[in-house]
matplotlib code that plots the C-alpha trace (Angstrom):
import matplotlib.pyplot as plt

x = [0.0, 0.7, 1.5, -0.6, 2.6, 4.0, 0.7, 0.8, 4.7, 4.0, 0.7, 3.2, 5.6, 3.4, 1.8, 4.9, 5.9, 2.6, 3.2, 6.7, 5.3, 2.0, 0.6, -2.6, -3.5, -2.3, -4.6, -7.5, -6.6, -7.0, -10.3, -11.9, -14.7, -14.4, -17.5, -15.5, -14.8, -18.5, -18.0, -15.0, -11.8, -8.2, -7.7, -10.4, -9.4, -6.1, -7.7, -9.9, -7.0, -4.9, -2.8, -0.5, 2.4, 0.0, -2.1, 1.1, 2.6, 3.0, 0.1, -2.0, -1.1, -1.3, -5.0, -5.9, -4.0, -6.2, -9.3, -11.7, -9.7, -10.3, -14.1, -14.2, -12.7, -14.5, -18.3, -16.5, -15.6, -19.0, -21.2, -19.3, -19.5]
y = [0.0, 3.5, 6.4, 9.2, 11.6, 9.9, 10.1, 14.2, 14.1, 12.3, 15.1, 18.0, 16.5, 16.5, 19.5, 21.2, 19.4, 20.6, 24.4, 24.7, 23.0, 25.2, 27.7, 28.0, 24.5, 23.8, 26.2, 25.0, 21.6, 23.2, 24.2, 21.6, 19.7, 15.9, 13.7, 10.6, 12.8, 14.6, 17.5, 18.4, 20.1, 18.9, 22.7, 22.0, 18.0, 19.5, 22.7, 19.6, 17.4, 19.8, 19.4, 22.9, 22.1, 21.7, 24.1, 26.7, 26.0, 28.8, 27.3, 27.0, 30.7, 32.0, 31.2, 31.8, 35.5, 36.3, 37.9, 35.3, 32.8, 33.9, 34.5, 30.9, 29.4, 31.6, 30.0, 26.6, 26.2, 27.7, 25.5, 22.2, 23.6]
z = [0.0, -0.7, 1.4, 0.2, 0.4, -2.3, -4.6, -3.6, -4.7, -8.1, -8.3, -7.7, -10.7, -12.8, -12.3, -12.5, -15.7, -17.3, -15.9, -17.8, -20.7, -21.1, -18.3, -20.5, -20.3, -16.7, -16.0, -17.3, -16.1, -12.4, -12.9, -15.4, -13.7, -13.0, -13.1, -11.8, -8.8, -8.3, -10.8, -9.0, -10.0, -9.2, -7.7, -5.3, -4.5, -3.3, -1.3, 0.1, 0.7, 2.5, 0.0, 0.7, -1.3, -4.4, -3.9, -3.3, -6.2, -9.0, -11.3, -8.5, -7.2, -10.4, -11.2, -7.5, -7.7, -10.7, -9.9, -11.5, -10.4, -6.5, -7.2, -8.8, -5.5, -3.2, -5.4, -5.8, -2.1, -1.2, -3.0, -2.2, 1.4]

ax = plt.figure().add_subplot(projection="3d")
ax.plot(x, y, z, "-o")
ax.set_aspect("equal")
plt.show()
């Protein structure tokens, strides 16, 4: 089995593989909705998760430090709240 650590360290790689390949589409990776995982979005699994290390790295800081990127967490977090 496992340790989830190492599943967050193999998410982190590969987000930052997809940030230096494309910013664009790592961003709108972060915010597309999963139906597998209840309409959710891999930005929001990791706020969920506790997942600091993911959620502070620069993809994940850039979309959050854009304005509709903050309003979209702010409705996101609220709804699934």
């Amino acid at each position: 089995m496992h340790d989830c650590s190492e599943f967050e360290g193999i998410a982190i790689g590969v987000l930052g593989e997809c940030f230096t390949s494309d910013e664009s589409k790592t961003k709108s990776l972060l915010v597309r909705c999963i139906p597998s995982y209840g309409h959710t979005t891999l930005l929001q699994l990791a706020v969920e998760a506790d997942n600091k290390e993911f959620v502070g790295h620069q993809a994940c800081q850039n979309l959050l430090n854009t304005s509709g990127g903050a309003r979209w967490m702010n409705w996101k977090l609220e709804i699934s709240g």
